[in-house]
C-alpha positions in Angstrom: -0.3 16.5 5.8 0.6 17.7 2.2 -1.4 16.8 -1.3 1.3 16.5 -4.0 1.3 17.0 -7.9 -1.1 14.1 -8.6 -3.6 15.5 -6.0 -3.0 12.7 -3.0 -2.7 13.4 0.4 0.8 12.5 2.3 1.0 11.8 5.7 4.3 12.5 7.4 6.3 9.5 9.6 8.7 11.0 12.2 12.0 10.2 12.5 13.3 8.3 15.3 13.3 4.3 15.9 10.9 1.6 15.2 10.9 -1.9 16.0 11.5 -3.6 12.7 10.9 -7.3 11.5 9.4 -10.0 12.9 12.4 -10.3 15.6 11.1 -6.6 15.7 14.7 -5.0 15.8 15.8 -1.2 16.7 16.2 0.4 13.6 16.3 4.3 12.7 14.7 6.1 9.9 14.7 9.9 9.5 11.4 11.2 8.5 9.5 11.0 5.5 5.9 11.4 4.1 4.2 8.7 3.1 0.8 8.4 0.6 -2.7 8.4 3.5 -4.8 6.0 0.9 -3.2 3.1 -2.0 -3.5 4.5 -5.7 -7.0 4.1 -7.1 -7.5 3.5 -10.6 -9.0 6.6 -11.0 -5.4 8.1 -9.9 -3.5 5.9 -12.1 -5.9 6.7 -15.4 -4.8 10.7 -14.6 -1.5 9.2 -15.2 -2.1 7.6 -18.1 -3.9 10.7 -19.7 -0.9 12.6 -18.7 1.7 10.6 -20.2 0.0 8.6 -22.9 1.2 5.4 -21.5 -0.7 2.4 -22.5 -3.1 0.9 -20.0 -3.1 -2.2 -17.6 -4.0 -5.4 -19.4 -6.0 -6.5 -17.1 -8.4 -3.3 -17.8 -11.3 -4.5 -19.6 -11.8 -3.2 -23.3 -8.6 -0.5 -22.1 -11.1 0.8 -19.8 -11.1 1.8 -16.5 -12.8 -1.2 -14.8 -16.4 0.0 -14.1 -17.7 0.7 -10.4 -14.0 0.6 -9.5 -12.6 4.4 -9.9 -12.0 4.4 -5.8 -10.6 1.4 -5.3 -7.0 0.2 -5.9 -5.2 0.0 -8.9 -3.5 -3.5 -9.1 -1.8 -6.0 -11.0 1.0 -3.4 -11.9 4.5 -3.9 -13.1 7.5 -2.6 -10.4 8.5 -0.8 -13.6 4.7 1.2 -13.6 4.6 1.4 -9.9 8.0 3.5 -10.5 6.6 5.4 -13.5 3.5 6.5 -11.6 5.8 7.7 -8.8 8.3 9.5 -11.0 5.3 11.0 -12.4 4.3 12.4 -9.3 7.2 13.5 -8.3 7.5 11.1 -5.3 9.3 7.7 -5.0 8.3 4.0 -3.6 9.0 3.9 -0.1 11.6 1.3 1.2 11.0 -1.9 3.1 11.8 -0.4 6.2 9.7 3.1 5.3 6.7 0.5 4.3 7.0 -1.1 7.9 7.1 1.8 10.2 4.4 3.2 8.2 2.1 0.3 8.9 2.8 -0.9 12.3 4.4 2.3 14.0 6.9 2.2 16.6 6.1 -0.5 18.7 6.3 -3.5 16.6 2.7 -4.3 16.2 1.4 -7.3 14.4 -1.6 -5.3 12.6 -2.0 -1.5 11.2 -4.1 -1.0 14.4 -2.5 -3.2 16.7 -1.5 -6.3 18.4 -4.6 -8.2 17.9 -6.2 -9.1 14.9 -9.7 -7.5 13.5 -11.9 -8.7 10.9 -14.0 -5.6 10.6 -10.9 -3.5 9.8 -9.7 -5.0 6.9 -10.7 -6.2 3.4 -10.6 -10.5 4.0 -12.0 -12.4 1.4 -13.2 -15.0 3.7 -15.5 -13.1 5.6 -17.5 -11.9 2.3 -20.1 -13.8 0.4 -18.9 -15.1 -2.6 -19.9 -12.6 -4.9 -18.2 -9.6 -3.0 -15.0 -10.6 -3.3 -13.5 -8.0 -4.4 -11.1 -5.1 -3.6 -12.9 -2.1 -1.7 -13.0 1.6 -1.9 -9.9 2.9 -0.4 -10.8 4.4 3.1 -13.3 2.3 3.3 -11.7 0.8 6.7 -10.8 4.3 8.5 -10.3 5.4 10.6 -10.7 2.3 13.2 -7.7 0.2 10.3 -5.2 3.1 10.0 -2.1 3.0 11.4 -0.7 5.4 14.4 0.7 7.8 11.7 -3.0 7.7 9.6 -2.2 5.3 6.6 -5.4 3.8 5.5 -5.7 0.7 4.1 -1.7 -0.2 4.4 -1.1 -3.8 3.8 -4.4 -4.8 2.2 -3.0 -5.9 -1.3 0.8 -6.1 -2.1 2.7 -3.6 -2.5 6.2 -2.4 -4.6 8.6 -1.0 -2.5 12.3 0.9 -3.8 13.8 -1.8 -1.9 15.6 -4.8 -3.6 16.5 -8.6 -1.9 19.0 -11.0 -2.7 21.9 -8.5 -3.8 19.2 -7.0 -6.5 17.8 -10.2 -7.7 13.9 -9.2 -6.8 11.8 -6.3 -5.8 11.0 -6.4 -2.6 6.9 -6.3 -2.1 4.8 -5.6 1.3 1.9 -5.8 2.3 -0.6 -8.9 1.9 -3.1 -10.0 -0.6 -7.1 -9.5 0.2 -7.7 -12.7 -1.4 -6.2 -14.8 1.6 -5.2 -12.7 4.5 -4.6 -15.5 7.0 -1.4 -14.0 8.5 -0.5 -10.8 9.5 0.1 -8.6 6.6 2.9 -6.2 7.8 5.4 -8.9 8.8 5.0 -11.1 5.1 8.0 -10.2 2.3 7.7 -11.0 -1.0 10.1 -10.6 -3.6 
């Protein structure tokens, strides 16, 4: 484990092969560290005081939404995503670094395994109306991490360095906790 410049612990993914994709083929990655919890917004306004960059839209008044310091910044731009990283001295991971991150080595469907589990991860469905909402990051460990210890991976898409379609799109992983009907790990948007 190792906290970088913008205070975040980093969990490190050792090299070696992983079964990638949903036709879950061999591929090797050397190793890398990889952020343990998603950006809050309370991470994101430290970069924003830090660089003077102007704020999400989506922030109410230019505000930090209020209740919601811990729980994932969203709705960003690839181009932000990138900033923040730069910032931090890190990068996005790629598709593949995404992947192994979230389902390990064996090719599992789900951060924790083969079978799906409400009650470790943020669906929408399963809420009353009125908590529909992104949650607290962490709030589904240890029992949602993956085998190398990423909390919360594939709970809300997420910008990756990787690009599809000879750099026609960014590609994005992960899944949306407003309608998690498939598994999150295996879904690519661009």
């Amino acid at each position: 484990v190792i906290v970088t410049r913008d205070g975040r612990e980093m969990v490190l993914v050792p090299a070696g092969e992983f079964l990638y994709g949903p036709e879950r083929r061999v591929v090797m990655l050397p190793a890398f560290y990889i952020d343990r919890y998603p950006v809050t917004n309370a991470d994101y306004r430290q970069f924003l005081d830090a660089t003077q960059r102007p704020v999400p839209a989506h922030w109410p008044g230019g505000y930090l939404p209020q209740g919601k310091a811990r729980h994932p910044v969203v709705n960003l731009t690839c181009s932000e995503a990138l900033s923040y990283a730069d910032w931090a001295s890190k990068t996005l991971p790629t598709e593949e670094e995404w992947e192994k991150a979230a389902r390990g080595t064996d090719g599992r469907l789900w951060p924790w395994g083969h079978r799906f589990d409400a009650a470790l991860c943020n669906q929408m469905w399963r809420l009353p109306l009125l908590q529909r909402d992104t949650t607290v990051v962490g709030a589904y460990s240890p029992g949602g991490d993956s085998v190398f210890g990423v909390s919360d991976i594939g709970h809300l898409w997420e910008w990756t360095f990787s690009w599809y379609e000879s750099r026609l799109y960014k590609v994005v992983r992960g899944g949306p906790w407003r309608d998690l009907q498939e598994p999150p790990i295996i879904v690519n948007r661009s």
